[in-house]
C-alpha positions in Angstrom: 111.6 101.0 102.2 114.6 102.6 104.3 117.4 100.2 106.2 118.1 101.0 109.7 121.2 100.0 110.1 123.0 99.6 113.9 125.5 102.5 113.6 122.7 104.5 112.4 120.4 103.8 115.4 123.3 104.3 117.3 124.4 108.1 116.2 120.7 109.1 116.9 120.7 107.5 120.2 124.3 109.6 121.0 122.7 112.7 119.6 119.9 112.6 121.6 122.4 112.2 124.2 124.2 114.9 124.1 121.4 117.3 124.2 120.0 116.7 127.4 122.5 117.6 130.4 123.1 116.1 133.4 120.5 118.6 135.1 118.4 117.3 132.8 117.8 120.8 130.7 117.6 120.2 126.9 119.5 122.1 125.2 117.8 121.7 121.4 114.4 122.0 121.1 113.7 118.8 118.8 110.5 119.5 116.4 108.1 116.7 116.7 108.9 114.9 113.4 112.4 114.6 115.1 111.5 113.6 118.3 109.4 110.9 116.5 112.4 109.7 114.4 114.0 109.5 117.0 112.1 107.8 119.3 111.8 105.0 116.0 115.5 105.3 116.1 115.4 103.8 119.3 112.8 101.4 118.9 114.9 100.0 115.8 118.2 99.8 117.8 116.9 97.6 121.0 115.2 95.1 118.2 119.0 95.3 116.1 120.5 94.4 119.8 117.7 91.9 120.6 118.8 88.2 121.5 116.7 84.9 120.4 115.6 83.3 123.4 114.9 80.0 120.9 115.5 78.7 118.2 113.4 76.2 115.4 114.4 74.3 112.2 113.5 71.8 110.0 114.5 69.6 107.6 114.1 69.8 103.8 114.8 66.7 101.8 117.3 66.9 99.2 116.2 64.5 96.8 112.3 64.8 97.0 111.7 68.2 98.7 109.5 67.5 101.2 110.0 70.0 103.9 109.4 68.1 107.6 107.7 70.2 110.5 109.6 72.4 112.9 111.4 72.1 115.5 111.8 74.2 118.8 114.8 74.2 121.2 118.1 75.7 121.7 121.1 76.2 119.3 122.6 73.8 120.8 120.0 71.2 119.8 120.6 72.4 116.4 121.3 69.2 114.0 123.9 69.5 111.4 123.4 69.2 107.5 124.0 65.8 105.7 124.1 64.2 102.6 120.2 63.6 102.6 118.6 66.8 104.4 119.2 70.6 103.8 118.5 72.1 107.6 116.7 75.7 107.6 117.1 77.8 110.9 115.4 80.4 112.1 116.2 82.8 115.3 112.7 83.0 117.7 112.3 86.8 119.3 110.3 87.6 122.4 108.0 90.7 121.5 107.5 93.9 123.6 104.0 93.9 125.0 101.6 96.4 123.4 100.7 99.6 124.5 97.0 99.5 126.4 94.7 102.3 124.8 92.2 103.5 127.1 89.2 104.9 125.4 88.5 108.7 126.7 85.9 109.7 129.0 82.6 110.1 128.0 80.5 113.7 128.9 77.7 113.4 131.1 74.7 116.0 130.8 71.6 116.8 132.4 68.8 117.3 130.0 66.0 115.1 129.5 67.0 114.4 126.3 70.5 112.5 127.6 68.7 110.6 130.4 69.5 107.1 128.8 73.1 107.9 127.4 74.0 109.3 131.2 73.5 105.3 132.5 76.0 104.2 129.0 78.7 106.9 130.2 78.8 105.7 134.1 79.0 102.0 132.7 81.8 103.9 130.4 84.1 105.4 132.0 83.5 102.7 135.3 85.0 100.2 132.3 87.6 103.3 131.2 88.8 103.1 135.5 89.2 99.5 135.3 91.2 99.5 132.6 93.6 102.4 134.1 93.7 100.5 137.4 94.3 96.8 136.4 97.9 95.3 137.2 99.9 94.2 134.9 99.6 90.4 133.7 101.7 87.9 134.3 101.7 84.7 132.7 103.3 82.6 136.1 101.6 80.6 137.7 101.9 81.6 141.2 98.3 81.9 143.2 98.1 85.4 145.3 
């Protein structure tokens, strides 16, 4: 397994930079194992510079182990080690929503012999035009 680190995802990010002008022309054609690279490379570096919008921890007992639930909240809210409890923290990410695949078109023919798949494809790709027309969804709770 490789490591990503920041200045690495950084130099690709630069080199990518400087081969597109400020016309826009490209200057390098990049192959498409490099254009994939770095198109990780960028992925990688917006996670490295990522902020935790939470936090949770727990506390472990020092004496008998037993490990109590978690906790969410802020940094802040954080509670200190003692003499009893050994405190275990972990950062909480938000998470890029995933790309939508939309399933490609189906063919529609005119022999006999398709009569019945031509009603599947209209229900198809009517499903197919939904899916490329539907908004975006939000998770607020404001009415239209």
């Amino acid at each position: 397994m490789s490591t990503i680190t920041k200045e690495l995802a950084k130099l690709f990010r630069k080199i990518t930079n400087s081969e597109i002008d400020a016309e826009g022309n490209a200057h390098v054609v990049l192959s498409p194992a490099d254009s994939l690279l770095i198109n990780n490379a960028r992925i990688a570096l917006a996670s490295l510079e990522a902020e935790p919008v939470a936090w949770a921890h727990r506390l472990i007992n020092k004496r008998n182990g037993v490990v109590h639930p978690w906790v969410y909240g802020s940094a802040e809210a954080c509670p200190s080690e003692g003499d009893i409890f050994n405190i275990e923290v972990m950062p909480l990410y938000t998470v890029p929503p995933a790309p939508v695949s939309v399933p490609a078109a189906m063919e529609m023919d005119d022999d006999f012999d398709s009569a019945f798949e031509h009603g599947k494809a209209v229900v198809w790709n009517a499903y197919r035009a939904a899916m490329l027309q539907a908004e975006p969804v939000s998770n607020s709770d404001e009415l239209p």
